[in-house]
C-alpha positions in Angstrom: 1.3 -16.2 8.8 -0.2 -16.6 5.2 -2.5 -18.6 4.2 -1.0 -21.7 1.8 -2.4 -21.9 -1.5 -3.6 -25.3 -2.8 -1.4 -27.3 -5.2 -4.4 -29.3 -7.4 -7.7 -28.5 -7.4 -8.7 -31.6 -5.5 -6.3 -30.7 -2.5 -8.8 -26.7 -2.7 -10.7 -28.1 0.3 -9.7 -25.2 2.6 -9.9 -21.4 3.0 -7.5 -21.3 0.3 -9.1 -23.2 -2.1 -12.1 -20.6 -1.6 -9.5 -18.4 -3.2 -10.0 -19.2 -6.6 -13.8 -19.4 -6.6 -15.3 -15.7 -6.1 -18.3 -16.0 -7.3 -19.9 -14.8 -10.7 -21.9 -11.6 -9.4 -18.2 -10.2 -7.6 -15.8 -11.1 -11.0 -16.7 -8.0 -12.6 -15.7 -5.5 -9.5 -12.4 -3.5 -10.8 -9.9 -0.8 -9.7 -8.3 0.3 -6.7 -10.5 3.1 -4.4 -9.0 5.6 -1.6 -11.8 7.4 0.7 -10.4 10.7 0.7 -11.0 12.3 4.1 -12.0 16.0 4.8 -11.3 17.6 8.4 -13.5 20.6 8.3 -12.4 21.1 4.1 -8.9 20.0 4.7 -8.0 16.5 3.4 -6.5 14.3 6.1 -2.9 13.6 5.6 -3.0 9.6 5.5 -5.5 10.2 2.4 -2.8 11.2 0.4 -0.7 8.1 2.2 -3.2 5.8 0.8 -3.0 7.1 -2.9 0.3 6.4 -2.8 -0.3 3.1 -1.5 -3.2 2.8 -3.6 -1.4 3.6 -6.9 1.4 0.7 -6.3 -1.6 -2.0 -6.0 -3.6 0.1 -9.0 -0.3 -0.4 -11.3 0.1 -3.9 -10.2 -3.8 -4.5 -10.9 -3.5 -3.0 -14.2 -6.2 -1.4 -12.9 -7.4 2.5 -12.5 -6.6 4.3 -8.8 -10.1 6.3 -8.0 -10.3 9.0 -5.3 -13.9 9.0 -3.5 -14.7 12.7 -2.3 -17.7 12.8 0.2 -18.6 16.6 1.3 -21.0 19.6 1.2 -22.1 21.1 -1.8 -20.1 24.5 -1.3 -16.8 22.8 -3.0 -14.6 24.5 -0.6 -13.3 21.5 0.5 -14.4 19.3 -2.0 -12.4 21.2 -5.1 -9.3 21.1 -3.8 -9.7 17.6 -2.4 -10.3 16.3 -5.9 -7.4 18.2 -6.8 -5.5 16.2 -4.9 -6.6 13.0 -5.2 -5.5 13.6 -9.2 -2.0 15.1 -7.9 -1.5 12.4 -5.7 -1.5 9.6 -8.6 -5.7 9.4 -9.0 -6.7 9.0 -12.6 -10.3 9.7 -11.8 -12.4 10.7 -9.1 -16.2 10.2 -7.7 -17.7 13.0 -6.2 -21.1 13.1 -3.7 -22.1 16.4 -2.7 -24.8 17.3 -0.1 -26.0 19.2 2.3 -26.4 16.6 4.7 -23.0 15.6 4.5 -21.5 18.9 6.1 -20.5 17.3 9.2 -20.0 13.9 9.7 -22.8 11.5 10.3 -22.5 7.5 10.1 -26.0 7.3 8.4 -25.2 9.5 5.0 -21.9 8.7 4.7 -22.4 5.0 5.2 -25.3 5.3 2.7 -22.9 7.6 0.4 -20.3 4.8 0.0 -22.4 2.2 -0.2 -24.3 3.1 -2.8 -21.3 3.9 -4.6 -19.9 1.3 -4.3 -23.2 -0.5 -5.3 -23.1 1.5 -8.5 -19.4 1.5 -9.5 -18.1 -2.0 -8.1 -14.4 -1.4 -6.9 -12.0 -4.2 -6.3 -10.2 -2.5 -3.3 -11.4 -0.4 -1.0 -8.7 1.8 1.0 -9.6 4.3 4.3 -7.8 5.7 6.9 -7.6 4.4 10.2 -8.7 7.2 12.1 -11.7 7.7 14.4 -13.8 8.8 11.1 -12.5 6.2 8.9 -13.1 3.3 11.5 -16.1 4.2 12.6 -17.0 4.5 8.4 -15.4 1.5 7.0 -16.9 -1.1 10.1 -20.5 0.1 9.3 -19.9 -0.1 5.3 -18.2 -3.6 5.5 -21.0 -4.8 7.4 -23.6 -3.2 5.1 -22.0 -4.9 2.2 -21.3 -7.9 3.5 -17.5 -8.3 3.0 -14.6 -8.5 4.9 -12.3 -5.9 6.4 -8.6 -6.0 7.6 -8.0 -2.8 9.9 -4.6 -1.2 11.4 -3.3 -2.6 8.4 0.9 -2.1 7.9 1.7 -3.3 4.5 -0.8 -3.8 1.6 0.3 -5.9 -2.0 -1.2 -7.9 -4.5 -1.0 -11.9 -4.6 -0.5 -13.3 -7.8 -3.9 -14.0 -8.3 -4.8 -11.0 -8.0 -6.0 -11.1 -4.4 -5.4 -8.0 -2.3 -2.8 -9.1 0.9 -3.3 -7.4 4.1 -1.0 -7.6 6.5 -1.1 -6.6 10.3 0.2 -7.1 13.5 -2.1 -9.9 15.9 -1.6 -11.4 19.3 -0.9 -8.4 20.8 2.2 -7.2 17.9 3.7 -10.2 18.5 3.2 -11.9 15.4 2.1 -10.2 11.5 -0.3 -12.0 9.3 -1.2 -11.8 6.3 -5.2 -11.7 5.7 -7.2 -12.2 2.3 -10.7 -11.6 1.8 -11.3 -15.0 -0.1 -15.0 -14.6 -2.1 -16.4 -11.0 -1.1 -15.7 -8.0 -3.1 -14.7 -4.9 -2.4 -11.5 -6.3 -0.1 -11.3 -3.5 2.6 -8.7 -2.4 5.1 -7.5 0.7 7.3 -4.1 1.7 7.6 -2.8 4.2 10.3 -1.5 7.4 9.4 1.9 7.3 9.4 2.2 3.9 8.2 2.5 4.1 4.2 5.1 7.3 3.1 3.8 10.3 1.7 4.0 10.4 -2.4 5.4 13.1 -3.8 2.7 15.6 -5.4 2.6 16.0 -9.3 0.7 18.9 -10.3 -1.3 17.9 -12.9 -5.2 18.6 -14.2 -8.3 17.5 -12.9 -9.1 14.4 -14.9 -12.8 12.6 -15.2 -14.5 13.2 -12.0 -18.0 11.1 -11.8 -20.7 12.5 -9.8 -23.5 10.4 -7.9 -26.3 11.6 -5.8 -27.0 10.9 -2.2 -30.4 9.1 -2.4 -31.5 10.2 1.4 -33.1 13.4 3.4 -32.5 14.6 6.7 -35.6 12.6 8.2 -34.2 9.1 7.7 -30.7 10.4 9.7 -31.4 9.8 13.7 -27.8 11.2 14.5 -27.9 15.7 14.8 -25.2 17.7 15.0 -25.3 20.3 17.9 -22.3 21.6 18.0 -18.7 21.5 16.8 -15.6 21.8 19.4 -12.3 22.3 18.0 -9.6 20.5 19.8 -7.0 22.2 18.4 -6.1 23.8 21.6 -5.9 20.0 23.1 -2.6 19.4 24.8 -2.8 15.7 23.4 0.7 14.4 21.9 1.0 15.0 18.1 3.6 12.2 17.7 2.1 10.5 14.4 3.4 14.5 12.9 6.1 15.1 14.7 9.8 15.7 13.1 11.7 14.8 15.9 10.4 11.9 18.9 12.0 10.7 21.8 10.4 7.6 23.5 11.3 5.6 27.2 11.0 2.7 27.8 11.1 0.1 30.7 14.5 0.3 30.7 14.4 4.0 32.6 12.9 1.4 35.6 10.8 4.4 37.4 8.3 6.9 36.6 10.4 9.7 37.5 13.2 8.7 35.2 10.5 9.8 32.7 11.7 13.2 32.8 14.9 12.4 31.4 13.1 11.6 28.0 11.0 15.0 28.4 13.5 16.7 29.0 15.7 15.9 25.8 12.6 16.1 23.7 11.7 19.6 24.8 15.6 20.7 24.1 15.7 19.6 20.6 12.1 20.6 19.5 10.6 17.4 20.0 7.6 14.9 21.4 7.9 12.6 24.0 6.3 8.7 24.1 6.8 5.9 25.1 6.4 2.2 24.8 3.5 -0.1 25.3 4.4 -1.5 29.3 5.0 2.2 30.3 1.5 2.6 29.3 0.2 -0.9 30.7 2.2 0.5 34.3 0.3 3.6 33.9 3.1 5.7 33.7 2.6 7.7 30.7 -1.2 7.8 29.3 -1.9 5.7 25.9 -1.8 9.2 23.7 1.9 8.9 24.3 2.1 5.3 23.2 4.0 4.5 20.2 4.1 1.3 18.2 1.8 -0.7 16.2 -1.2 -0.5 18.9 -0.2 3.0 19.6 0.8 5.8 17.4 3.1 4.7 14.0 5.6 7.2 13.5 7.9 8.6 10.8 9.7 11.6 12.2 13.4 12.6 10.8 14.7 11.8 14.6 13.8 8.9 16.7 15.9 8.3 20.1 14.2 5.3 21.9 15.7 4.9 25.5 15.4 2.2 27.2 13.1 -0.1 24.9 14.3 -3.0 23.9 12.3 -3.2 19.9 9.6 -5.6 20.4 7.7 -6.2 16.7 4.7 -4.2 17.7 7.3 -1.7 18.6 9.8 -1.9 15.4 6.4 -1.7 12.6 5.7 1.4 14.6 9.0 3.0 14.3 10.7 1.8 11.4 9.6 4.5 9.2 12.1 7.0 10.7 14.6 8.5 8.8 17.0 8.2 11.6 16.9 6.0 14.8 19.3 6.3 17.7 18.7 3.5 20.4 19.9 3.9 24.0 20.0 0.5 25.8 22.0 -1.3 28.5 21.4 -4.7 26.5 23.7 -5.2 23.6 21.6 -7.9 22.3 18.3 -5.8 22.4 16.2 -6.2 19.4 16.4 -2.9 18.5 20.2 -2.7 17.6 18.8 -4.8 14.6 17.0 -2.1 13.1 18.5 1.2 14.3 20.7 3.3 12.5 22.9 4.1 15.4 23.4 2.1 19.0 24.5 3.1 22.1 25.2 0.8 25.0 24.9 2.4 28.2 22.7 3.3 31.0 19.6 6.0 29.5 19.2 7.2 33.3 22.7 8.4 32.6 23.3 9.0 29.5 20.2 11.0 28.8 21.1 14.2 31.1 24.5 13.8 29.6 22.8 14.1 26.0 20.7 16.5 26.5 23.2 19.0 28.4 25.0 18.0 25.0 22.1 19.5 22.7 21.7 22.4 25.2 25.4 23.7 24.8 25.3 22.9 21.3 22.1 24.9 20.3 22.5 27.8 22.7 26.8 28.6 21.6 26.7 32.4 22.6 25.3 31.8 26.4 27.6 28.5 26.5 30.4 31.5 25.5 29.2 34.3 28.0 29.3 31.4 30.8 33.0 30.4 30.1 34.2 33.6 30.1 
């Protein structure tokens, strides 16, 4: 759904009339901005997503893409996240070091961007959609005043210049397209996963502008005790993954499950599935892919049993290779995937994966014939 523009100026009565009238104090806010986010010094993948994303609307703009690096003063992670930005298609970069922003904390980083953002007056503002970046980007909308479209799955430009966000609503069933009519900067979130990965260009560091956290430790109620890694989490990686299989209702039981486990731990893969499964409770949301799930852009992508609702599709479609399985030849899903079988998945699964078995294991296929 997007919103209609007005013909005349005496038919701008609605919210798209309000289009055309930002007012005076917002008409000098320019170029495109990424949030570039550090994981304990390492930049988090759908940063670099973004400045890809981000470049596209800068070009479009005629406008210059700005990487916004938020860290500790050490410049172990800072460095080579500036580095990045600028490889990654930034032509400059703002930089706010400090001790207090070691760890993540609402309070300074909420103040950090702000304030920049105060200073420097950025059209666009673009973060990640993870739990840092939503947690950040809620509180700095609301601190500025302006509107945010989160889970966002594809960003452009109007012809006025307006940045157009589109995501899925009513539960995936519908996408709409959302403008931020007469704030400035125009925010949004997009999931990791959802934008492609730009290829890196190495390249100098261009202008990086520094800017000065204007706060001390007393003003920040929130105190880091402690840090727990969860890399030893047993949590699905699917968002990463190379190869996915997913079930869907169309296996019928929770058992059948397996069948989908199985074939995913034969050929290297993860294992989902789709929304109902999760609604049924039999697989936990972590394994949940689609739009209100996990988006995924693996090389392989075998869905079983699911028939390709739209929350479904946006969350899959950036596969290089999809292989649906389903007993309906007039599923949904045939439209978009690159190869479709009709048959039973309770069936044809053990047969696929015995398939993949013999096929990756030759020499004890050979020692069992003879």
């Amino acid at each position: 759904m997007e919103i209609q523009k007005s013909e005349t100026p005496s038919q701008a009565t609605g919210r798209a009339g309000m289009k055309k009238e930002l007012p005076k104090h917002y008409q000098d806010h320019r170029h495109v901005w990424v949030f570039i986010e550090l994981e304990r010094g390492q930049v988090h993948p759908v940063s670099l997503e973004l400045l890809g994303e981000g470049r596209k609307l800068a070009d479009k703009l005629g406008v210059q893409l700005a990487g916004v690096v938020v860290g500790p003063p050490d410049g172990v992670g800072t460095g080579p996240a500036i580095a990045d930005a600028f490889a990654y298609g930034a032509d400059l970069a703002y930089l706010i070091e400090s001790p207090l922003l070691v760890d993540y904390r609402n309070e300074p980083f909420t103040k950090a961007l702000t304030d920049l953002v105060n200073s420097h007056k950025p059209e666009i503002l673009l973060l990640g959609a993870t739990t840092l970046g939503r947690d950040l980007a809620g509180s700095v909308a609301t601190t500025l005043q302006t509107g945010l479209t989160a889970d966002c799955t594809e960003l452009d430009v109007d012809v006025d210049g307006s940045l157009a966000a589109t995501r899925p609503t009513f539960g995936g069933s519908l996408l709409c397209t959302i403008y931020t009519l007469n704030c400035r900067p125009q925010m949004a979130t997009v999931r990791p996963r959802v934008m492609a990965m730009p290829q890196r260009v190495a390249k100098p560091i261009g202008r990086v502008i520094r800017h000065d956290l204007m706060m001390v430790e007393e003003e920040i109620i929130t105190k880091v005790l402690g840090f727990l890694s969860d890399s030893q989490s047993e949590d699905a990686n699917l968002a990463y993954a190379d190869v996915v299989v997913g079930g869907g209702l169309g296996l019928g039981a929770a058992e059948n499950l397996q069948h989908v486990k199985d074939l995913a731990r034969t050929i290297g893969g993860e294992f989902g599935c789709s929304r109902p499964l999760v609604q049924k409770g039999w697989m936990p949301f972590d394994r949940q892919i689609g739009q209100t799930g996990k988006t995924i852009r693996p090389k392989l992508y075998v869905a079983a049993g699911i028939s390709g609702a739209i929350q479904h599709r946006v969350g899959v479609e950036g596969a290089d290779f999809i292989v649906a399985i389903n007993t309906d030849r007039n599923a949904p899903i045939f439209d978009f995937a690159h190869v479709g079988v009709v048959a039973d998945a309770i069936r044809f699964l053990p047969a696929l994966t015995e398939a993949f078995t013999r096929r990756l294991a030759p020499r004890d296929h050979l020692k069992l014939v003879n």
